[in-house]
N, C-alpha and C positions, 0 to 999 in steps of 0.2 A: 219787982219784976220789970218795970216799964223802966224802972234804971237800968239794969243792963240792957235792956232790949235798946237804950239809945246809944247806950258804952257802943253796944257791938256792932248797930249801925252806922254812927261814926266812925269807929274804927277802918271799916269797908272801905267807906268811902274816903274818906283820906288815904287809905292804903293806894285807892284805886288811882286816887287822882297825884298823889305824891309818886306812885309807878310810869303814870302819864308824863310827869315832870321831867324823873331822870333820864326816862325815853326819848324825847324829844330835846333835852338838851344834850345829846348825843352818844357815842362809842365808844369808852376809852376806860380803861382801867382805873384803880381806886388811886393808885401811887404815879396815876398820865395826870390827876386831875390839875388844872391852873387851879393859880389861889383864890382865882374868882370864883371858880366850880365848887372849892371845897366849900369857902366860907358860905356859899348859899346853902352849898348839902347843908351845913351845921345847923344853919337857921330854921332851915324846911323841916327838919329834923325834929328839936325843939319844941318849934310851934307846934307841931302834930301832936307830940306828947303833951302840950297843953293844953289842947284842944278837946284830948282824948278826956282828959284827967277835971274838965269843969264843961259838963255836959247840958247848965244851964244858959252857957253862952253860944250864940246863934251860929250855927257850921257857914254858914255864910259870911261870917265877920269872922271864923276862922280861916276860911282859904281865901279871903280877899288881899292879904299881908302875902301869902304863901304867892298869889298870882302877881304881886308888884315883886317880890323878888324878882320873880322869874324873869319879867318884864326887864327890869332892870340889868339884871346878867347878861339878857340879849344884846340892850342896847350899849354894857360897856365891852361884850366880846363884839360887835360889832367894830368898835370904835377901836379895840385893841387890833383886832386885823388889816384895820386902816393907816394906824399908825404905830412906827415900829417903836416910838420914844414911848408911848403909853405903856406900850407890850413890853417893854423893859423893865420901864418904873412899877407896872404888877408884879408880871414873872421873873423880872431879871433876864440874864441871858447864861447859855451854856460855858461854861470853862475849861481849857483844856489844863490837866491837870500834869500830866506826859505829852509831851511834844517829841516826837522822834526819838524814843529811848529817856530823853531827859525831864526831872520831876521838875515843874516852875514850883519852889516853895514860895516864891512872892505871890504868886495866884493862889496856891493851898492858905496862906494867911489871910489875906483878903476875903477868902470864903468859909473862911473859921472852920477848916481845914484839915485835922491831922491825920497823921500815917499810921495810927490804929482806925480811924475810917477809911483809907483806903488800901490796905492789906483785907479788911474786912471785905469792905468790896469787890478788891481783885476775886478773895477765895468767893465769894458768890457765886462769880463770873467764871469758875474753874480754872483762876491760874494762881498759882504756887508760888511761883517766881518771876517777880517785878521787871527783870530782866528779860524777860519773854515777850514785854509789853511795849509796843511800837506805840500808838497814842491812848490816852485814858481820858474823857470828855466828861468834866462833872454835869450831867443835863438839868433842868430849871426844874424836874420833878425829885431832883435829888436821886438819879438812877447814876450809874457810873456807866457811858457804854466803853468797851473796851477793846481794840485792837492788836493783833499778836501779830510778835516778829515772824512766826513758824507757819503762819497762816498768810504770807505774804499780803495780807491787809492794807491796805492803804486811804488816806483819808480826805475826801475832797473838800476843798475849801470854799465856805458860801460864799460868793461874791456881790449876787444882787438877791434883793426878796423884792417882792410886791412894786419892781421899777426903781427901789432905793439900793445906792451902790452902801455895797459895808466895806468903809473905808478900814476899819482896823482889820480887817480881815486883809488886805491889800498892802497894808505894812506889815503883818506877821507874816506873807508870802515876801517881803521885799521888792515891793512892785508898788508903782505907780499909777494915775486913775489913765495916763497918757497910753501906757501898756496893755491896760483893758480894753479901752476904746480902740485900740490895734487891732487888739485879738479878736473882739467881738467881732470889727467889719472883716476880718478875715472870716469869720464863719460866716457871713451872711448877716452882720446886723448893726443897724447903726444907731440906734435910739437904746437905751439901756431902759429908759418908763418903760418901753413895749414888752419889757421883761417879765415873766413874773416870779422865774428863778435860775440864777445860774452856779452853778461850781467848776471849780477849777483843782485838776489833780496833778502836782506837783510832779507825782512820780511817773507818769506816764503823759504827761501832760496834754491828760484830754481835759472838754470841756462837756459839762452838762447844761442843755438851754433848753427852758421851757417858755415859750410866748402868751401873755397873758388872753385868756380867754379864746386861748388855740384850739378848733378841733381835729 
């Protein structure tokens, strides 16, 4: 009896505090998570069940592993939001898979890629016909977002994150760093660090600026 009564104890409590965990490391759906979220879910995961499953080891030296995870996850999303070559090297970065009507198959290969994954995709997305599809963005959770001709959509292009210009994004527009720093002091700006995000839309050619730690 005093066995289960510690099974079910534990249980609780790791429930309680593994609920505190995902809580506080934040809002986002199971298929938004980075691979740093997952691979801790997996771990935290795990431990509990082992935790559950040998009741003569002290719940203290169980959640001790559980709180260096956590620890640890802070401090590499921390470091991941600091720098965008980290944020890469975890997550990768999004793909555009259709660019303006057109499928890039050198991008689709690169991301081991093929067109029974994104036929599947599109009909997710409710479209039928590939044709219909103004740009398709593989994003780093592996979601397909998807833009339609019919839906006059259009896709702005990130220019700056976090004060760092994205140069490759500045060559798939055909432009130069000289052109940005144009357009910025046209709008009122001239430091691009002071950024902390901007896009640029081709088709209408506005621009979106956000100033880091603007209120």
């Amino acid at each position: 009896m005093e066995e289960y009564a510690s099974m079910i104890f534990r249980t609780l409590v790791l429930y309680t505090v593994i609920l505190s965990i995902f809580r506080v490391m934040g809002k986002r759906e199971i298929g938004e998570l980075s691979l740093l979220d997952l691979v801790v879910f997996m771990m935290i995961a795990e431990m509990a069940a082992i935790a559950i499953e040998n009741p003569d080891q002290s719940i203290i030296k169980s959640l001790l592993p559980m709180l260096l995870l956590v620890a640890v996850q802070f401090l590499l999303a921390y470091i991941s939001m600091k720098s965008k070559r980290f944020r890469e090297l975890v997550d990768g970065k999004p793909s555009i898979i259709i660019n303006n009507g057109k499928i890039d198959e050198h991008e689709m290969r690169k991301q081991r890629y093929n067109f029974n994954d994104l036929l599947l995709q599109l009909r997710n997305e409710g479209v039928g016909d590939i044709s219909d599809v103004n740009f398709a963005i593989l994003e780093t959770s592996g979601k397909l977002s998807v833009f339609k001709k019919s839906d006059n959509n259009t896709l702005g292009i990130t220019l700056i994150v976090d004060g760092a210009i994205q140069y490759e994004n500045l060559e798939l527009l055909g432009e130069t760093t000289s052109w940005l720093y144009s357009q910025l002091k046209e709008q009122g700006y001239k430091n691009p660090a002071e950024i902390s995000f901007c896009t640029y839309n081709s088709n209408n050619h506005k621009f979106y600026i956000d100033v880091i730690d603007e209120q």
